[in-house]
C-alpha positions, 0 to 999 in steps of 0.5 A: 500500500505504501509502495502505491503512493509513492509512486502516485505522488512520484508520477503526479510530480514528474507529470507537473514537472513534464507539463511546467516545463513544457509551457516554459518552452512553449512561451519561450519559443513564442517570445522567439518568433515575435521578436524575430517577426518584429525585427523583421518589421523592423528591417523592412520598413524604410526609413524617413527620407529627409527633406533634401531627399524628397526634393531630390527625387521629385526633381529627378522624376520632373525635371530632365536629366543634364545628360543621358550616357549610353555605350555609344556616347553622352546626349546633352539636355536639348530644350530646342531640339533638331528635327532627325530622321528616324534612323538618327533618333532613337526613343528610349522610352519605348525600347528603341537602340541606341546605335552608332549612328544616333544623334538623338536620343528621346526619354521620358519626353525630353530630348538629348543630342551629341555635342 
């Protein structure tokens, strides 16, 4: 009768025990995964653009560029541009190549020659 006891209170301690430390890995892994899906979060979002940037890519997307470089030479900003034939111009902002022979070069709207 005594041996019964004993080894009903050894069972429902190790049981305890079993279930303790089971919920102590449990949170523990959780707090885990949240810390590693906040430093994610973190990581991902961008960080503030300073006034000066924000300036700078407006510009960038509403002003033309001072020149456009291609393998085949620079094309300088044309505010009064030439009129070219076909096979001397070439519009970027529909895929064309640019080639040996290109004395214009169109993109986003705006026109760039060789000097």
């Amino acid at each position: 009768m005594k041996d019964k006891k004993y080894l009903r209170r050894a069972t429902i301690i190790a049981a305890s025990c079993f279930v303790l430390m089971s919920a102590f890995f449990i949170i523990r892994e959780l707090i885990d995964n949240k810390q590693v899906v906040d430093s994610t979060a973190n990581d991902t979002t961008p960080p503030k653009k300073a006034d000066w940037q924000i300036e700078y890519e407006r510009r960038a997307r509403t002003e033309p560029a001072e020149r456009v470089v291609t393998e085949y030479g620079d094309f300088y900003y044309a505010p009064f541009p030439k009129q070219f034939p076909g096979d001397e111009a070439a519009n970027l902002d529909i895929d064309e190549e640019v080639t040996e022979d290109t004395n214009q070069v169109i993109e986003r709207g705006y026109f760039y020659e060789k000097k």
